[in-house]
C-alpha positions as CSV (number, residue, x, y, z in Angstrom):
1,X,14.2,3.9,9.4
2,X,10.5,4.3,10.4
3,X,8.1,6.1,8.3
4,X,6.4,9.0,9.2
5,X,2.9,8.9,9.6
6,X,2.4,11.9,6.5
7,X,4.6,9.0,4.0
8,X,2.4,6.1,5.8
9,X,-0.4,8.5,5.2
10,X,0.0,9.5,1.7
11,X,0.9,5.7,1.0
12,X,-2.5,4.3,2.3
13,X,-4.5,7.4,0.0
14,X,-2.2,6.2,-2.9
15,X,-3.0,2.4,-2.5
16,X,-6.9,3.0,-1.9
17,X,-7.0,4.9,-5.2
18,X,-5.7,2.4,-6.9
19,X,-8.1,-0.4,-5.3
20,X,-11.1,1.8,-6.3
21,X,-9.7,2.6,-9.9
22,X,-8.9,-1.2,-11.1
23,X,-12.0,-2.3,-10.4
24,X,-13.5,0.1,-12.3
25,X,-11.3,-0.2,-15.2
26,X,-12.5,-4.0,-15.4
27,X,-16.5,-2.6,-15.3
28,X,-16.1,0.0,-17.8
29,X,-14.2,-2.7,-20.0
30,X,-16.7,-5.3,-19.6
31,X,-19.7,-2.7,-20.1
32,X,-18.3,-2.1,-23.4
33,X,-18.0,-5.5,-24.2
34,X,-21.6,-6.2,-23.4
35,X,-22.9,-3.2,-25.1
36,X,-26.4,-3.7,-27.1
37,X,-25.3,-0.7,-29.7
38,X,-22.6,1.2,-30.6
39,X,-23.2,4.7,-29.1
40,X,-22.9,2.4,-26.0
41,X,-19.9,0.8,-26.7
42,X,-18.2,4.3,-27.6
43,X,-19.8,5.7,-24.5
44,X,-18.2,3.1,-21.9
45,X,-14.9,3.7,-24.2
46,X,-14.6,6.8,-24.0
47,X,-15.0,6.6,-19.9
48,X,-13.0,3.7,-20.1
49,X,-10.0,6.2,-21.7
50,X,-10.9,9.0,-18.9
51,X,-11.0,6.6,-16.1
52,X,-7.7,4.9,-17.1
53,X,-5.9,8.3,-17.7
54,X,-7.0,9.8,-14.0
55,X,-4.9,6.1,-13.0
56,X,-2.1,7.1,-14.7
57,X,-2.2,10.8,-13.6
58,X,-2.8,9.1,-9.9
59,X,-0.2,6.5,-10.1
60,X,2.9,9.0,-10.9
61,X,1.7,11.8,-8.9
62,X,1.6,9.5,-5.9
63,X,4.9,7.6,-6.5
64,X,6.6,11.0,-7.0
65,X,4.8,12.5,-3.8
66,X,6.5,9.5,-2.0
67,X,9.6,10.0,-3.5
68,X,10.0,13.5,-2.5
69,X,9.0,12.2,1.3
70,X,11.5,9.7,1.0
71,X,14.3,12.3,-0.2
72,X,13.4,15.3,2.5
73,X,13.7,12.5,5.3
74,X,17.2,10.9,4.3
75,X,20.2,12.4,5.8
């Protein structure tokens, strides 16, 4: 069973999202830790929530891409 290079494709774009998106996840958390007010605070937050919902929205859409790869290719 070797993959094809759309699943190894779509498998590398999945896993580079989600080096790019933790790290930010751990900036926007500490930027809100070291805040000097609270509009700051709220404002790294609040991007904190957008940033971490895009993850989830990538995480699920790319495991269920790979899914339906995997399915189409099995016998």
């Amino acid at each position: 069973m070797s993959k094809t290079g759309i699943e190894k494709s779509a498998k590398l774009f999945w896993l580079v999202g989600c080096c790019i998106w933790v790290p930010m996840i751990l900036v926007l958390w500490w930027h809100g830790y070291e805040a000097q007010t609270a509009a700051q605070a709220s404002l790294s937050i609040t991007r904190l929530g957008v940033v971490s919902g895009i993850g989830v929205i990538w995480s699920v859409v790319g495991a269920a891409w790979l899914a339906k790869l995997r399915k189409t290719r099995s016998p």
